[in-house]
Every structure is written in C-alpha cells, then in structure tokens.
N, C-alpha and C positions, 0 to 999 in steps of 0.2 A: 124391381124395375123390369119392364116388360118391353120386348123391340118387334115393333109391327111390320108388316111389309103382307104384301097382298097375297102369296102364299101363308102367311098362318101366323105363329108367334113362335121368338126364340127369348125362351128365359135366361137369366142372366146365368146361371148355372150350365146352362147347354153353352152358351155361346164360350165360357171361361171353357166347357171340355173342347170343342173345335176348335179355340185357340192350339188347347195341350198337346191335343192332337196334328194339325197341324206343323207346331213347332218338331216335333217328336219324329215327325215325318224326315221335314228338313233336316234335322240333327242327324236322320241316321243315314240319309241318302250322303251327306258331309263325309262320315262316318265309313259307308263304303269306298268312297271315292278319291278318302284319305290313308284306306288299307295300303298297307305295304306289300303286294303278292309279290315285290320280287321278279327270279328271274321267269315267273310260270308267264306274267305277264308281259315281259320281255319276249320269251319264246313265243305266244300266240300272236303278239303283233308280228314278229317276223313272220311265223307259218303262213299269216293270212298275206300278206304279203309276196311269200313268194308264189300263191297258190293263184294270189291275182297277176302277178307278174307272167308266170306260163302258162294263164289263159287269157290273157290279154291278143287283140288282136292290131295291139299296137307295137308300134317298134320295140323292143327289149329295153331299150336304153331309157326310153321315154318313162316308165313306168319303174320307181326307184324302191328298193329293197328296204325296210324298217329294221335292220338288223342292229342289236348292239351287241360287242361281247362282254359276255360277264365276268367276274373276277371272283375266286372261290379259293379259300383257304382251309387246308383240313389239319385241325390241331386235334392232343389228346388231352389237355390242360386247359381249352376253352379259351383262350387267346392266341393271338396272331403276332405277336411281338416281335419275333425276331423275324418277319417276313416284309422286305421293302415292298408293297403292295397297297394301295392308300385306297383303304372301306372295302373287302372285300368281304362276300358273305363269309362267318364264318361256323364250319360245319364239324361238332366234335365227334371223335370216335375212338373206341375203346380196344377195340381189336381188328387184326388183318382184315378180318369176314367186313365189315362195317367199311376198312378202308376200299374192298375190290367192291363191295355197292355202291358208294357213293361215285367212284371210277367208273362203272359200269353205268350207273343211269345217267351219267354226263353222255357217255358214249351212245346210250339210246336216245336220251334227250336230243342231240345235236342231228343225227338222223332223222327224227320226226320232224324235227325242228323245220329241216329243208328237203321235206316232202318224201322220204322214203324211197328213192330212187326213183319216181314216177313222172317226175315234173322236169322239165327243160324249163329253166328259170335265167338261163344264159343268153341264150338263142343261138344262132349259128357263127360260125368266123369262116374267114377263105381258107387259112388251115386251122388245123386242129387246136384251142389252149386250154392250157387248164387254168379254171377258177377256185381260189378256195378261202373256205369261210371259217374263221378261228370263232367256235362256239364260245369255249370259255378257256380263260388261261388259268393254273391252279400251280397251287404253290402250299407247300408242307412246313407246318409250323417245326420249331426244333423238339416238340413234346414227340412228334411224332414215332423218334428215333428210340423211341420206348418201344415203340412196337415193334418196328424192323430195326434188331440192334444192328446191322452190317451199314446203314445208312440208304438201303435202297429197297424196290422192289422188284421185282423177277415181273415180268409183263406175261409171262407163260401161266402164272396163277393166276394172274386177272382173266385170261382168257377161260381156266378152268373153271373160276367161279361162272363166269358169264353160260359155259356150258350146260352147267348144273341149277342154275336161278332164272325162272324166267321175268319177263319186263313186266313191272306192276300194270296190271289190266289185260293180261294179252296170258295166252294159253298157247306162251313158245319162250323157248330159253331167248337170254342176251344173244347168244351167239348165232342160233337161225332166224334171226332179226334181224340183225346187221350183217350179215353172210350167206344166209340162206344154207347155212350145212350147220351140222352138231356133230360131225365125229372129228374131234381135234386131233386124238390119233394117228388119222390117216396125212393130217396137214403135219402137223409134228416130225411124221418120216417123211414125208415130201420134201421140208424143207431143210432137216438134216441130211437129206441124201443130196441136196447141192449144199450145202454147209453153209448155212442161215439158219437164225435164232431171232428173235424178236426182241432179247437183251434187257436192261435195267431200265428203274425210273430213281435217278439220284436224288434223292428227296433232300441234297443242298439245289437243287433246280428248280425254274418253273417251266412249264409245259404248257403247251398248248392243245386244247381239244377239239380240232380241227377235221375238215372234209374236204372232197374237190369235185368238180365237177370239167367233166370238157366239151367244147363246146362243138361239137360231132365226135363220131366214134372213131376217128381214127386215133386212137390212144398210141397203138403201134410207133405210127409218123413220129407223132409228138416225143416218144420216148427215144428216139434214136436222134431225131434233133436235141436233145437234152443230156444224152450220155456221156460221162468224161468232162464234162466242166468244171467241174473243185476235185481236186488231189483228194483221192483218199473217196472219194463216193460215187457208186458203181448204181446202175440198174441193172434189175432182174427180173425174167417174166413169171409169175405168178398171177392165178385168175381164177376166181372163186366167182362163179354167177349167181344174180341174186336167186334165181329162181332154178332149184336145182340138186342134186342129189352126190356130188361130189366133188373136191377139191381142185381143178383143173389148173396141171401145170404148163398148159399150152400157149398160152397167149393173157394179152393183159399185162399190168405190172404190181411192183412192190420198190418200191428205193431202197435202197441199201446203205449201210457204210460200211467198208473193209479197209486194209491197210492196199494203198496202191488202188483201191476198187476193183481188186483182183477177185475179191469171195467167192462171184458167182461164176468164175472159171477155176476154183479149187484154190484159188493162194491164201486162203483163213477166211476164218468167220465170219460170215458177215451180218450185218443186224436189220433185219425186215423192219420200216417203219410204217410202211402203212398197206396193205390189200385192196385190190379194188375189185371192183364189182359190175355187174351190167345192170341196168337199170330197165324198168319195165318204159322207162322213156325211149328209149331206144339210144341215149348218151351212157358212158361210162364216169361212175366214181370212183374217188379214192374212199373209203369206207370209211364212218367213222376212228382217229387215232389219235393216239397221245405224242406226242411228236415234242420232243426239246425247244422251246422257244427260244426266236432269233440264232437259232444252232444255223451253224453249216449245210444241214441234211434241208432244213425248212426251207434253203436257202436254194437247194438241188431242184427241188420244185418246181423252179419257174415260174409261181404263178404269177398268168397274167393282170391280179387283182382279187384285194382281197373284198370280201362282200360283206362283210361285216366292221362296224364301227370300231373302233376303241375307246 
C-alpha cells in the first residue's frame, strides 16, 4: 500500500517507522518528566526563585519564594526505621569521612541554594529582622551509632573536613565558601579565648540545616533586642566576612547556649550555633548551620518567618 499526497509517496514501512518514532519520542519526553531528581530540582526552583525575587522591581512580598524543605535521613544499614520521619531521602554511609560530606554539601547546597550571600531576597523592614530558611531537616538512622559509638558528633570535625574538601565544581574548600577564611585555627583560638565551642550533633536528634537573612544591616540592633529572652541562651559577637582574610571578632553575631547565658562573660562554655557573615548584598547572614530542631536556641532566633515550606 502506497499513501499519496502532493509532496511525494510514504510507504507503509516509512510511515509504521514515523509512527515508532514518534511514539518513542513521546515515551521519553514521559520518561524525563517522570524522573525523580529529587532535592537537586527542589533546590533550582527555589534558587530561581529567589534570584527572581531580589530582582524584581516589585514589592518583596508580591513576588513569592518556591522554597520546600527536604527531609534526609543518613543510615549505615540502608534503612531509616527507627527514625519518626515520613519518606525521607534516604542516604547510606559507611564511615565519619562519608558522614561530614553528606553534612557538608547540605551546608553548601543550602548556601547556593539562597544565592550566596549576594541577593537581598527579603527587602527592607523599619527595623532590622531576621529571616530564616530551614533548607533540610536530617535525622540519623540508629545504624549510625556504629560509626560514632559515643552517640554523637563533634561539629569541630565537620568543620575540619569542610577545611580540607572542597565543594564538588568549585576550586575552594567547604569552609572558604561558606565563610570566606580557611584557617580554622585562628577561629578555634578566638573562640576558646572567650570560652565557646561549637559542641555535638546528638544523633538521637534531628536537626535543621538552616540560614538567615536580615532585612538591613543593622544586625547589631537586632541582637541586643534579642539578648536574654530564654534562661540559659546568651549572644555573642562573632564576625567572619564573607569576603575576607581573617576571622573578626569585632562585630556581627553567633548565638550561643550556656548555663545562665553567662559563657560569653566567662561563666562556662558556651556552644556557638551559627556564624554570620556579610554578604556582597550589603545584608548580613547567619551562615549556613546545623542548629537542633524546634530546640530552644532555634527558638532564641527570632525569626521573623520562616521561608521555606515544610
């Protein structure tokens, strides 16, 4: 059988292949669009999002944030069992090295995530607030406890790995990424010369892998309006600029918890939860951190609003 038409002839063979074709087409376009990418594609709808949000020359509010946070579970046994957590990615690993990576590119991920300190995605307030955006909340299968037998992790080695490894595609460690300095050292003695440590990650907890943003730079204000409201959590100045060659402990903040919130005047230890940073926006962040979820300290925060879904 032969099919005529004014351009030429399609034999029955050609047209059964432009069907195959055709269909084969559709099948895989189906096929992409049914891909699971997960949180990669979570994260670029936010990024573009927030990239359209602080160039927008519309009101802040008008133009709304695509943000969801993710849920990630890191076992050593490939299951998630013992963790109240409903569908969380789940990511196995075999040793410490394996646990501060996957720690570490959450903490880069959540960075790029909302623009790298570059982008005013907030817009302005009459005073100062902070925003902040819980990237992903994670939580530790009970396999884990194989690897860290004390039940925890030192946050000081995450920092180390981050020192030593840099962000996949990028020709700079985790740590002058998200800080803009590499000598931990110097921060190290900085912060044990006021008697602050950056402390455990309880791996019976979950955590949050969160940022902030405020909405001008008077971060200062903001912080003395905020000191002394829960027993027991103290602020402290601490300020590492993004763009920059050492550790400054002049201005800026870090939250703290000590006994009484005394730490940062010498009464004990107290535990750095998060760094912040200046931003090439000309707003300050709190830096990417892993922060205790629904804790007390998350709770010192303030924030005006979280930016991200659940």
């Amino acid at each position: 059988m032969k099919i005529k038409n004014k351009n030429g002839e399609l034999t029955t063979t050609q047209l059964v292949m432009l069907i195959v074709l055709i269909v084969s087409f559709v099948i895989i376009l189906f096929l992409i669009f049914r891909l699971d990418l997960g949180k990669t594609t979570d994260k670029e709808i936010c990024r573009n999002s927030v990239v359209t949000r602080g160039s927008s020359v519309l009101p802040t509010e008008s133009v709304p944030l695509k943000c969801q946070r993710s849920y990630l579970c890191l076992t050593k046994d490939g299951n998630c069992d013992s963790v109240p957590m409903t569908n969380p990615t789940i990511k196995k690993v075999k040793n410490e090295a394996e646990v501060y990576e996957v720690l570490s590119r959450e903490l880069a991920d959540c960075w790029w995530t909302f623009g790298e300190g570059e982008i005013n995605y907030v817009g302005s307030d009459m005073t100062s607030k902070l925003y902040c955006s819980i990237c992903t909340q994670v939580a530790f299968d009970d396999s884990v406890n194989e690897i860290f037998s004390e039940g925890q992790i030192d946050k000081w080695e995450i920092y180390t790995y981050m020192q030593n490894h840099n962000v996949s595609g990028k020709d700079e460690t985790y740590l002058y990424y998200l800080y803009g300095e590499n000598d931990l050292d110097e921060l190290r003695a900085k912060l044990e010369n006021q008697h602050l440590n950056f402390g455990p990650i309880d791996l019976n907890k979950q955590y949050y892998v969160m940022m902030g943003i405020t909405s001008d730079v008077s971060t200062v204000g903001w912080v003395l309006a905020g000191a002394g409201l829960i027993s027991g959590v103290g602020l402290a100045i601490v300020f590492s600029p993004i763009v920059g060659t050492t550790w400054g402990i002049t201005s800026g903040i870090a939250l703290i918890s000590g006994v009484g919130g005394g730490a940062a005047a010498g009464g004990g230890l107290g535990t750095v939860l998060a760094l912040t940073v200046e931003g090439l926006s000309g707003n300050d962040y709190i830096s990417p951190a892993i922060v205790e979820a629904n804790s007390q300290e998350f709770g010192a925060l303030k924030c005006k609003s979280i930016t991200t879904l659940s």
